[in-house]
N, C-alpha and C positions, 0 to 999 in steps of 0.2 A: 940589285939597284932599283928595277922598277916595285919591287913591294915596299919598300923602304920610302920613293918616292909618292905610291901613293898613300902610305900611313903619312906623310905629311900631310899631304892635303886632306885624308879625311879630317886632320885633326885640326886644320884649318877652317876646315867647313865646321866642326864643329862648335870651334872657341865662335865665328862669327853667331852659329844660331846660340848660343847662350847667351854672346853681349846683346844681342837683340832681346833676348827674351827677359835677361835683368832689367834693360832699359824701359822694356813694357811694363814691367812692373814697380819698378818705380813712380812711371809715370801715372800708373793706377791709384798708386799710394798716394801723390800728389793730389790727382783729383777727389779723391776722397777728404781727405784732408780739407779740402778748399769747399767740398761740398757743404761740411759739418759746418765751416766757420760761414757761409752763408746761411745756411739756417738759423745757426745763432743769432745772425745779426738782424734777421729779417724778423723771427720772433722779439729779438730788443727793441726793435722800433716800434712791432705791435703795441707791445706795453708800451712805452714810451709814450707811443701818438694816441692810445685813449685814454691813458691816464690824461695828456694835454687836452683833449675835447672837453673833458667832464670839467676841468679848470680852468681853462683858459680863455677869453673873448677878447683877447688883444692881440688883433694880429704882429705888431712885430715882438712882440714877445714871444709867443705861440710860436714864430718862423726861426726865430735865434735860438729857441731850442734845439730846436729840425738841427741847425746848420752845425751846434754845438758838438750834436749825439753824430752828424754824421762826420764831423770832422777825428771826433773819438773813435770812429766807426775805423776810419782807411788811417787814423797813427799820422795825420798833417798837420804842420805849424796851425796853418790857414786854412780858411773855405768861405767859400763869400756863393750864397743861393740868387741869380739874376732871373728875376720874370719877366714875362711879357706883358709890355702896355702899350695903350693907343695911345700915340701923341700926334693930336690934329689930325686923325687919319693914317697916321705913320705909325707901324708897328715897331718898337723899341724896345730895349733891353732895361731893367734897373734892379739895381741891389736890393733885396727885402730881406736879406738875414747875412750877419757875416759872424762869424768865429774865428779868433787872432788876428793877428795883426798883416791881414791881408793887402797887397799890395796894390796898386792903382795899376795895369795893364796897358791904359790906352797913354797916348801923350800926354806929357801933365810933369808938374816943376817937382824938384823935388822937394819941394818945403810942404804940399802936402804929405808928406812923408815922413816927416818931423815929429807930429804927435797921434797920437792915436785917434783922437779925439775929432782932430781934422781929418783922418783919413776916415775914419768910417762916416760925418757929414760928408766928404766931399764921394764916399762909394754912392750911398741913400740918395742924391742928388744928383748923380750924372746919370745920364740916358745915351746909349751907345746904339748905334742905329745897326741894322743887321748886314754883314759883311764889313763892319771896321772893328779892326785889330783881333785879336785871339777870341774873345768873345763873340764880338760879332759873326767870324767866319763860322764858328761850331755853327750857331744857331740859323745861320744861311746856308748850310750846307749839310745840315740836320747830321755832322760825324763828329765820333770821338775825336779828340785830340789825346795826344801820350806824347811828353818832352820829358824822355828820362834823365838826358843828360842837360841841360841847360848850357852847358860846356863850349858841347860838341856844336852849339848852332851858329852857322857862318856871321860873321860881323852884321851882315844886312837884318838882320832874324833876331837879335841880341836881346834879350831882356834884362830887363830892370836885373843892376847887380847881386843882389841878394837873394835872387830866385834861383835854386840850382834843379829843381825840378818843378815842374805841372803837370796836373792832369783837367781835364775841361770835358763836360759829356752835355747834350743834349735832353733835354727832360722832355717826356709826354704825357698830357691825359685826354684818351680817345681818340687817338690816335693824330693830336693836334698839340703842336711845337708850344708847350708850357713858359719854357724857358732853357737856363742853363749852369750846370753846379761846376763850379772851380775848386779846386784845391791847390794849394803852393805848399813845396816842400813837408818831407817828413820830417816828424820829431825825431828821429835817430838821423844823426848827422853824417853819419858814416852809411846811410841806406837811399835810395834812389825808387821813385816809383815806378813800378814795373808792369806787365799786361794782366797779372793777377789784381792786382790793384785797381787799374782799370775794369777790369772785368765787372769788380764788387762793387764801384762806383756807380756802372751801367743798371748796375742789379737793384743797387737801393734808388735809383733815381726816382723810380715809378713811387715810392712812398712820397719822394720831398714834392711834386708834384700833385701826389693827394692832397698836403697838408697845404698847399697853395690852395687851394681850390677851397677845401675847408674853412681856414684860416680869413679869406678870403669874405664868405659865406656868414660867418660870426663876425666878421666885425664891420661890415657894411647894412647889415639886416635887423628891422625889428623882430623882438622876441616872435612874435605871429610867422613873419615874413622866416624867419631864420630858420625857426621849425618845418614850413613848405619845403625850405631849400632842402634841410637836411633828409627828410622823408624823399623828395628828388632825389638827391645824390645817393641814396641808400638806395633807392629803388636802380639806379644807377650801377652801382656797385651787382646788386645784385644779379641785373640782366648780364653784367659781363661776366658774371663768373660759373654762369649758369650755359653749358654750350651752345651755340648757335645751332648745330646740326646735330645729330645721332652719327656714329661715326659709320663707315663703311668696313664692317668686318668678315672678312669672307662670305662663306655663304650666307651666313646670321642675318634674321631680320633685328632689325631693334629699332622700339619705338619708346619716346620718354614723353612725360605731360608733367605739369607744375603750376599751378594757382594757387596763389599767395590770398588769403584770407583778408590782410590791410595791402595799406600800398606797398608795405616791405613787410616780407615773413621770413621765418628762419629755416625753411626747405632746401635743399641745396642737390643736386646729383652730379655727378659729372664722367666721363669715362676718361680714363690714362691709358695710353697705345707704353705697354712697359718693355717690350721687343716687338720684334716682326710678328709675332704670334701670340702673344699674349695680353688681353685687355681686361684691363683692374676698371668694375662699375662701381661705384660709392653710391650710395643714397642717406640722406643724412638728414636729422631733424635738432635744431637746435631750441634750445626750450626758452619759451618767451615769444614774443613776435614783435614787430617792429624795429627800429635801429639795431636795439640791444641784440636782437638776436641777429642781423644780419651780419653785425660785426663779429658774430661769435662764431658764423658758419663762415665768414671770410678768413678767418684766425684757425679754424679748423682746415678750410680745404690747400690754404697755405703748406699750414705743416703736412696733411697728407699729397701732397705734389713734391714735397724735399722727402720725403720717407719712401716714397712710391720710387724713386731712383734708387735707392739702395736697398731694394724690396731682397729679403731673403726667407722670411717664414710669416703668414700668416699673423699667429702668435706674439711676434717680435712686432711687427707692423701695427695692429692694434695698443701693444702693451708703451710702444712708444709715442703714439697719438697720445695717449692719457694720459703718460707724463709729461707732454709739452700741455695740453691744455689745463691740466690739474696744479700746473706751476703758473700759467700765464691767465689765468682768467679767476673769478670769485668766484667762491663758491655756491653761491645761489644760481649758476650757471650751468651747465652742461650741455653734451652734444649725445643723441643714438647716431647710431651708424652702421648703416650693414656693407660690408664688402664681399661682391663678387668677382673671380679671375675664370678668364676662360682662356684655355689654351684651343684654336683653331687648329692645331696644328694633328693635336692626338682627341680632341672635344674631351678633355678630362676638364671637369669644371671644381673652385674650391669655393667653400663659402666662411662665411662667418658674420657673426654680428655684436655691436656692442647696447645692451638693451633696448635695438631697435626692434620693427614689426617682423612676420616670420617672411621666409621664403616659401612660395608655391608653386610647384614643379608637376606638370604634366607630362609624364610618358607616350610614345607612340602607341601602347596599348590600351592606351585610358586612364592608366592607374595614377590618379593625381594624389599629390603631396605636400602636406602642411609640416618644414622644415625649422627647427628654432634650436641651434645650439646656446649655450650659456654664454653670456657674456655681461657686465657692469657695463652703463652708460658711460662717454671717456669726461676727463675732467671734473665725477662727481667722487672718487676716490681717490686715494693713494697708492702709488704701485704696489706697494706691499701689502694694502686689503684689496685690491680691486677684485681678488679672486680669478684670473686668468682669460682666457678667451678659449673656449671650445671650435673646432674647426672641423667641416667634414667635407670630404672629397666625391666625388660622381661623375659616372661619364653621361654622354651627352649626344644621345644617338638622332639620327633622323626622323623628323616630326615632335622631338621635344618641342617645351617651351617653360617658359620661368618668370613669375614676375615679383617683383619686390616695390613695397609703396611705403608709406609716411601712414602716422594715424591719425590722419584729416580724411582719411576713407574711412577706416573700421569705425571712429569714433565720431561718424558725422551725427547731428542730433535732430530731431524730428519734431513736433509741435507740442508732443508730450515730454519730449527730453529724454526718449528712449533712442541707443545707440544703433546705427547700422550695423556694425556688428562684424566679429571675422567668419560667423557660419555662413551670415546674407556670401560675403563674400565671396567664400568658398563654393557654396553652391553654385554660384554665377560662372566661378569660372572651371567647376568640374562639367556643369552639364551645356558646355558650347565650344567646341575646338575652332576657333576663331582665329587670323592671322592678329596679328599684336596691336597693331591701331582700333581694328575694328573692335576688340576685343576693351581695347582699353575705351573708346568711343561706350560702348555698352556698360562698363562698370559705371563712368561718371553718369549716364544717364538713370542709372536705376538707384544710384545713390541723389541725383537732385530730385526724383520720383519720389525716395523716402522722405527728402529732408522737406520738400513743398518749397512754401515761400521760409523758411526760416532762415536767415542770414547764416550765410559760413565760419561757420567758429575756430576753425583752423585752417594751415594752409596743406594742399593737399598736391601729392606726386606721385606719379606711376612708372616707375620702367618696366618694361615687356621685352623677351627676346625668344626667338624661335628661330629652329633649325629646320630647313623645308625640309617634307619628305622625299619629294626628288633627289638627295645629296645623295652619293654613292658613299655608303658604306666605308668605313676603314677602319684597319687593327686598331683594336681600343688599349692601351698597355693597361698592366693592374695598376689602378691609381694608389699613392700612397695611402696608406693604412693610420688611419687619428690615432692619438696617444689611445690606448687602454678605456682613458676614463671622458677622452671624449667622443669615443666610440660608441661607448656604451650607452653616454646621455642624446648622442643623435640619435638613437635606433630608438630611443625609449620615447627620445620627442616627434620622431615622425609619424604622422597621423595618415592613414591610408584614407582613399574616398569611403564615405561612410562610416569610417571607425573611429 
């Protein structure tokens, strides 16, 4: 009896941990899924919103695209974009973009309801103060709203009969209440918006709110005046996407620098925490300077922050940067980019780079290293010539150190027009074991020593990272072994001190 009784319940216990673990997985499947079609949607808007810059100097045209693309975006009848204005001193809500035939929210007859025509005068025209009715609250209370059922809401709560769902989110830029994007009902009649939906809404917001600001900027501004703004706002863009701090990585020092050549250049670095233990460094140079390039390295660090969640090789991570940027951007454009991962956990470090500058890697022993596997610059090929990305792996003992920069170092220019150069380079930092600031304080000095007064012709970025020699010691495992042939091309490109 009792063996019988407990082969039940092993096998009770069993069926429970498999529904669990199907249900995980599923729900894995899920988020993946929902991850792709953000990406997707986040790079349509890209194109999208500078194809609109380059065309457009009307604001409510420029904004009924917005509202058009994002109403296509979440699959809803309607969407109506309300911004923030001063009235008399009273901050106010009003309609600046609507797509379909969006309905009026607040009290109101129903004969503007009647034609379309009157309803979108009578949306462009009203001003909803903050805390009255469904808009109003979001934007007073700075929260999503989600009304999946229109249905289910008690008599007091009712809305307008034809609404059988909403969604309503809060928009920001800089961290100051923009406005706020409605949506009413799906085009599939038989479907109900749900917390994915919301979700995606929250995600694109941060664009409709760019294109406010922009939008904004072009149609109130002379050509002189418009151009300030825009170099503003780009310098803008670029300070936020640019980290505030170096992050705190275990023992690891890390120090980063960046001077932009104009008021906006196309330098970018940033670090991804990708687990508990692992942090992806980018350093990136987008070709060009000014707008164009800042918009190109915002389009780039996008896509690598959605690719950097689903990180599984190297290889693949590069190979699919190139084909979002070599689909989304012209071809007189491109990005280098070198990627470093350090695992803190075992200091097994990987590198790679996409026709960017090399890596140079100091040993405990001295033995320093000029590092440059192959790679194509991304978005100046097609995935099918781009020729691959070489990758090499290294451990990462006490007293290392590693820096990776931009060629607004190597190729600073001098009064003759002759380069700084990657030997100046290298000898600077073979013959000084320096902590990483001081280290990097010292490069930019002996590079403004060479260049004198001659203005900065590029912009120019350093990240630094070191391992103190006090860390204790730990099992290093064998790190993985690079394909064959980009084995062979690491070993052949490593350049030893003096060789």
């Amino acid at each position: 009896m009792w063996p019988i009784l407990l082969l039940i319940i092993t096998a009770l216990v069993l069926g429970v941990y498999l529904k669990v673990f199907y249900d995980r997985s599923r729900a894995l499947q899920q988020k993946l899924r929902q991850a792709r079609q953000q990406r997707k949607e986040v790079m349509d808007f890209l194109g999208l919103f500078t194809t609109s810059l380059s065309t457009s100097t009307d604001l409510e045209r420029s904004m009924d695209l917005v509202a058009h693309y994002l109403c296509d975006v979440l699959e809803a009848e309607s969407l109506c974009i309300f911004r923030m204005v001063d009235e008399g001193g009273e901050k106010k809500l009003a309609a600046c973009a609507v797509a379909g035939m969006f309905p009026p929210l607040q009290r109101t007859s129903n004969m503007v309801m009647a034609k379309a025509s009157y309803l979108r005068e009578h949306l462009k025209h009203e001003r909803i103060s903050l805390g009255d009715g469904i808009i109003g609250r979001v934007a007073e209370l700075q929260r999503s709203l989600l009304i999946d059922d229109a249905n289910q809401l008690p008599a007091a709560e009712k809305l307008p009969r034809d609404i059988r769902t909403l969604m309503a989110v809060p928009m920001y830029f800089e961290t100051r209440l923009a406005g706020v994007i409605a949506a009413v009902n799906t085009k599939d009649q038989n479907r109900l918006f749900g917390s994915y939906d919301l979700k995606t809404m929250e995600n694109i917001s941060l664009q409709a709110a760019l294109a406010i600001n922009l939008s904004s900027i072009y149609s109130e501004r002379t050509r002189q005046e418009r151009i300030l703004q825009e170099l503003e706002f780009a310098r803008q863009i670029q300070g936020s996407l640019l980290p505030e701090t170096v992050p705190q990585f275990g023992e690891y020092h890390v120090h980063a620098f960046s001077r932009s050549a104009l008021e906006v250049g196309g330098d970018f670095y940033d670090f991804i925490e990708m687990d508990e233990n692992r942090l992806m460094v980018l350093i990136a140079d987008a070709s060009g300077k000014g707008v164009p390039a800042c918009m190109l390295m915002a389009m780039c660090q996008s896509f690598a922050r959605a690719e950097a969640e689903r990180y599984t090789m190297m290889e693949d991570f590069l190979r699919h940067l190139n084909r979002h940027l070599y689909r989304d951007s012209d071809r007189s454009h491109f990005v280098t980019l070198a990627v470093l991962i350090i695992d803190k956990e075992n200091h097994v470090c990987e590198f790679a780079r996409a026709g960017h500058t090399e890596l140079l890697v100091r040993m405990d022993s001295g033995v320093t290293r000029i590092i440059k596997p192959k790679g194509a610059a991304l978005g100046l090929l097609p995935e099918e010539f781009s020729g691959g990305f070489d990758t090499l792996a290294f451990s990462f003992p006490p007293g290392s150190s590693m820096m990776v920069f931009t060629d607004g170092i190597t190729e600073a220019l001098n009064s003759r027009q002759e380069e700084f150069g990657l030997d100046r380079l290298f000898q600077i930092w073979s013959a000084q074991d320096l902590p990483p600031e001081e280290m990097g304080n010292t490069i930019l000095q002996e590079v403004k020593a060479f260049t004198g007064d001659e203005p900065q012709a590029d912009d120019q970025t350093i990240i630094l990272l070191a391992r103190p020699r006090d860390a204790e010691p730990e099992p290093v495992p064998t790190p993985a072994v690079p394909e064959p042939e980009a084995a062979a091309e690491a070993t052949a490109n490593a350049t030893p001190a003096g060789g």
